[in-house]
C-alpha positions as CSV (number, residue, x, y, z in Angstrom):
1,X,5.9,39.9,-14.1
2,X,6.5,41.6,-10.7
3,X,7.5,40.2,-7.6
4,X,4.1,42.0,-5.7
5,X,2.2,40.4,-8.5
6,X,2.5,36.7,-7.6
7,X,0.0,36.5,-5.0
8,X,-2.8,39.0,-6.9
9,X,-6.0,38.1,-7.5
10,X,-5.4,35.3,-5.1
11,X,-8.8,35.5,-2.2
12,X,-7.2,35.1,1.2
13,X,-10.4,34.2,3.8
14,X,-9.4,35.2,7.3
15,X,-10.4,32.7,10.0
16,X,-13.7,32.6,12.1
17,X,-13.1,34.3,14.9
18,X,-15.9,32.4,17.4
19,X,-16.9,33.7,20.8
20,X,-16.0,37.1,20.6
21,X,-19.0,38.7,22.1
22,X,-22.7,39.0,20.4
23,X,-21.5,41.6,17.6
24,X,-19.3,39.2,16.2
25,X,-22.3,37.2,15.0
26,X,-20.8,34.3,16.0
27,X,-20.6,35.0,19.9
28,X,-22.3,33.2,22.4
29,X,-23.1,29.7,21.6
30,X,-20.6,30.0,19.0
31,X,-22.9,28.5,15.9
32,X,-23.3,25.3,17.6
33,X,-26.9,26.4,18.6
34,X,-28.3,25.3,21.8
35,X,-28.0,21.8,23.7
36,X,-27.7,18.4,22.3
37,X,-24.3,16.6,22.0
38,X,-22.8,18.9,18.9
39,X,-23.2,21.3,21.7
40,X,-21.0,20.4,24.1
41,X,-17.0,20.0,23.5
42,X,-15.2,16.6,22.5
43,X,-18.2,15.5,20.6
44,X,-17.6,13.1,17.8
45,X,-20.3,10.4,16.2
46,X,-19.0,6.5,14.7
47,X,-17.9,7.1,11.6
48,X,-20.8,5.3,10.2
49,X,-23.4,6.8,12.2
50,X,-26.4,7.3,10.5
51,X,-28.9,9.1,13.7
52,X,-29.8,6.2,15.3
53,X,-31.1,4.0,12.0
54,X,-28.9,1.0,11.4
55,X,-25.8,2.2,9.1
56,X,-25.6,1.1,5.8
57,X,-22.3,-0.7,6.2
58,X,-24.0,-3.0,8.5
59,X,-27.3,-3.2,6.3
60,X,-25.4,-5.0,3.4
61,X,-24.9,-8.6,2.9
62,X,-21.0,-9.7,3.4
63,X,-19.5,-12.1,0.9
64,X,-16.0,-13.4,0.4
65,X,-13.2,-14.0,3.1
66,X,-10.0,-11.3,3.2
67,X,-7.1,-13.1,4.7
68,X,-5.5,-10.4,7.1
69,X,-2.6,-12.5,8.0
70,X,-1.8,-13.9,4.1
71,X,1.4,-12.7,2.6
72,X,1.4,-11.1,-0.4
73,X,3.4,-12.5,-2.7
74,X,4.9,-9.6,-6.2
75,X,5.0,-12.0,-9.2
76,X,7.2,-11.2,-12.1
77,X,8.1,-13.0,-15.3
78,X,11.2,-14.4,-16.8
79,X,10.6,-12.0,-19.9
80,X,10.7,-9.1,-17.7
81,X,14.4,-9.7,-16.7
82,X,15.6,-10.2,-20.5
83,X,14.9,-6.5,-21.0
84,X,16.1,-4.3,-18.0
85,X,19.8,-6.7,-17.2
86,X,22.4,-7.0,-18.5
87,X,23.9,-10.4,-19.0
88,X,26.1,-11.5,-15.7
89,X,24.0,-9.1,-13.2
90,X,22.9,-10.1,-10.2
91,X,19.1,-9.6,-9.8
92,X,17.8,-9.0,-6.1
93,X,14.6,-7.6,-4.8
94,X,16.4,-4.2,-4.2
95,X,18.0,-4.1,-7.9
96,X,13.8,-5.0,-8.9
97,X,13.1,-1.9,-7.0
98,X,15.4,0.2,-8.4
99,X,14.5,-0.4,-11.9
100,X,10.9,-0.4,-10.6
101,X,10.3,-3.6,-11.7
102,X,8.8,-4.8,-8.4
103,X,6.9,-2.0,-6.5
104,X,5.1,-1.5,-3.7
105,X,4.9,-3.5,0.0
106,X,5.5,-7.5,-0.8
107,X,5.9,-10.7,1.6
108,X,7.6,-12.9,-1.2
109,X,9.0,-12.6,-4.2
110,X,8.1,-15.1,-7.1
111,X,9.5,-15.1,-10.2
112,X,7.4,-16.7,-13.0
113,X,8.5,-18.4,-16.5
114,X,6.5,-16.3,-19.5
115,X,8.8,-14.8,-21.5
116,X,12.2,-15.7,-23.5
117,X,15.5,-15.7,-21.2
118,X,18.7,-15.4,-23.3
119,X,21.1,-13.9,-20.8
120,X,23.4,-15.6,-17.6
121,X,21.7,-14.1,-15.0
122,X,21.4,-14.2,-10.9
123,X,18.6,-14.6,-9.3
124,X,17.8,-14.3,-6.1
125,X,13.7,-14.5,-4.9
126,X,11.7,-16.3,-2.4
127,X,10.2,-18.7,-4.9
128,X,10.3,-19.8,-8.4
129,X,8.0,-21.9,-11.4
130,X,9.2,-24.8,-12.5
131,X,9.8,-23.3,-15.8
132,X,11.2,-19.9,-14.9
133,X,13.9,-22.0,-12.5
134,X,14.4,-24.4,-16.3
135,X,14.5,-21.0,-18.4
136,X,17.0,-19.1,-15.9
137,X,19.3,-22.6,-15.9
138,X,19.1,-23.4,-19.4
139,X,20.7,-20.5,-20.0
140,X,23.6,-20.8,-17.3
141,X,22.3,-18.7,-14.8
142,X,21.8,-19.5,-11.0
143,X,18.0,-19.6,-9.2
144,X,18.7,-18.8,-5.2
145,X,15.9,-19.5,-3.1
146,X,15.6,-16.6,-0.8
147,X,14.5,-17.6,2.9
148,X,10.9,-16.7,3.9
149,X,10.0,-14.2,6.6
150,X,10.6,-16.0,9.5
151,X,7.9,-16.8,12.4
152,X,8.5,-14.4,14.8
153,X,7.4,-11.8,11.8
154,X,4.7,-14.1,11.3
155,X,1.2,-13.0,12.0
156,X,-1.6,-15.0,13.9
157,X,-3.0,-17.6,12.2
158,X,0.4,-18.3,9.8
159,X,1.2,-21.4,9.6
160,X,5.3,-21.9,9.5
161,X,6.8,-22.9,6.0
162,X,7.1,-26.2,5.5
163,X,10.4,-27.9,5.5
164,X,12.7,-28.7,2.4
């Protein structure tokens, strides 16, 4: 293979070149055809615009409640820890990343107790099961309760942790 042979067979399609006289065949009104509010510049519809008839988004019947302001809480077991540490290692939200064990955008961290423990681990997350804190203690590791996101990070219509 050649170097000039990369890019062939490859269309290129040059751009419109609009209003550029009538021989252009796209002079004049510029293929926006005459009047009306496509016509004229910086006009845009509502993204659900349907021409006037009501749009289907408002139509349809609404069901359920989304809580904007909840906090998402990642959930991992106690199993899930026996395979990816070793025994003495300290196991943080970061070191979950990094082993992609927890992905993604989280509030809380809980760590839950399916799963076999046989390792001294220590572990540090926002909350725990009653088992997974017995499973991670049984074995002579350490459960630290990680504070929670305080109030001023808090959304609208939190409500503040309760106290210990």
């Amino acid at each position: 293979m050649n170097l000039n042979d990369v890019h062939r067979g490859m269309a290129r399609r040059r751009r419109r070149r609009r209003g550029r006289g009538t021989g252009s065949g796209r002079g004049k009104t510029c293929g926006r055809g005459h009047k009306g509010q496509l016509s004229r510049a910086g006009a845009s519809f509502p993204v659900a615009f349907q021409g006037g008839t009501m749009p289907l988004v408002r139509r349809v019947p609404k069901r359920g409640f989304h809580n904007r302001w909840g906090r998402t809480v990642a959930i991992l077991n106690v199993g899930d820890l026996e395979s990816r540490f070793d025994a003495g290692d300290d196991v943080t939200p970061q070191s979950l990343r990094q082993r992609r064990l927890a992905r993604g955008r989280y509030d809380e961290l809980k760590i839950l107790g399916q799963g076999d423990l046989n390792k001294k681990l220590t572990v540090h997350a926002h909350r725990f099961s009653k088992t997974a804190r017995e499973k991670i203690e049984q074995v002579g590791g350490t459960a630290i309760v990680l504070p929670a996101r305080s109030d001023a990070a808090a959304g609208p219509g939190d409500t503040p942790p309760a106290p210990e």
